[in-house]
C-alpha positions in Angstrom: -58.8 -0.2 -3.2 -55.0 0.6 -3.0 -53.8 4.1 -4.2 -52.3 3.6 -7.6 -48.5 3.6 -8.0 -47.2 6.7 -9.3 -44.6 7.5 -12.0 -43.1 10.8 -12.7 -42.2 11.9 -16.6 -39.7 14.4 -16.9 -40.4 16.2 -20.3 -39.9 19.6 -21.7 -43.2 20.7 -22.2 -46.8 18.9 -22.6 -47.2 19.8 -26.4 -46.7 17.2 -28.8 -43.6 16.4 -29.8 -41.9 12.9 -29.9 -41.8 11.9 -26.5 -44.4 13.6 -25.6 -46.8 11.9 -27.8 -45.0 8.4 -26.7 -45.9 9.2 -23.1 -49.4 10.2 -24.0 -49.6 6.8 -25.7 -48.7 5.0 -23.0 -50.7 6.8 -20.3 -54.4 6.3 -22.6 -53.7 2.9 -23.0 -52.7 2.0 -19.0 -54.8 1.1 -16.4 -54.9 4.1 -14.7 -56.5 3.2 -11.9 -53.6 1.1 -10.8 -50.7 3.5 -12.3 -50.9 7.5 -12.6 -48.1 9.3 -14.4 -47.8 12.8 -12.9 -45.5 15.5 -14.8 -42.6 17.5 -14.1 -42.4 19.7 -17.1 -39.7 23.0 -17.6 -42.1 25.5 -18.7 -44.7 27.5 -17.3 -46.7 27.6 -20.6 -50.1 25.6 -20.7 -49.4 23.2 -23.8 -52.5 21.5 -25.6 -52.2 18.2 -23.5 -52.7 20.3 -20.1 -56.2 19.4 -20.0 -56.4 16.1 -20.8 -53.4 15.0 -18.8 -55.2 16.3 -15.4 -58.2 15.0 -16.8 -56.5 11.6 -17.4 -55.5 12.1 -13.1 -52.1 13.1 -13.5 -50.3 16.3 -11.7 -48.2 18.8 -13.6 -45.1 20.2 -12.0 -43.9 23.1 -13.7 -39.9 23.9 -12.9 -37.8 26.5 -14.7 -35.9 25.6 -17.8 -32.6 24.8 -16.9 -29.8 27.5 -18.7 -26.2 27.8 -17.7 -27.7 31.2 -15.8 -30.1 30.0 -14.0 -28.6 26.7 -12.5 -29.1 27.7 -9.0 -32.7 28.3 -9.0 -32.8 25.3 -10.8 -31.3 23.8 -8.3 -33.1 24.9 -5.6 -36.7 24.1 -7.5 -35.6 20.4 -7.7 -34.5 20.3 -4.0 -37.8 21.4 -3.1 -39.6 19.6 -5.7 
């Protein structure tokens, strides 16, 4: 069987807010065994969908919030992402 095609979302955290809860919507009701959604999320916090999304197959990759500070390690995480 063929690997399934993956998608990253790019979302703030995994708690539930609007697009959050859209994604989540979507990613119960694919077929996951032919699409996986993996996560890039800026926050280090483990939100209340953590466990299901790795449960669900996807990855979580956590990257620091972007501030007007911080925008070379920013940078730099997304180069290396």
């Amino acid at each position: 069987m063929k690997e399934p095609i993956r998608v990253l979302q790019v979302l703030g955290t995994t708690g539930l807010g609007g697009a959050e809860s859209r994604v989540m919507d979507l990613y119960r009701n694919i077929d996951r065994e032919r699409v996986q959604f993996d996560f890039a999320v800026h926050t280090s916090k483990k939100d209340i969908l953590t466990k299901r999304l790795k449960r669900f197959g996807g990855h979580i990759y956590r990257l620091p919030r972007f501030q007007v500070y911080n925008w070379i390690p920013y940078r730099t995480a997304w180069r290396s992402f």
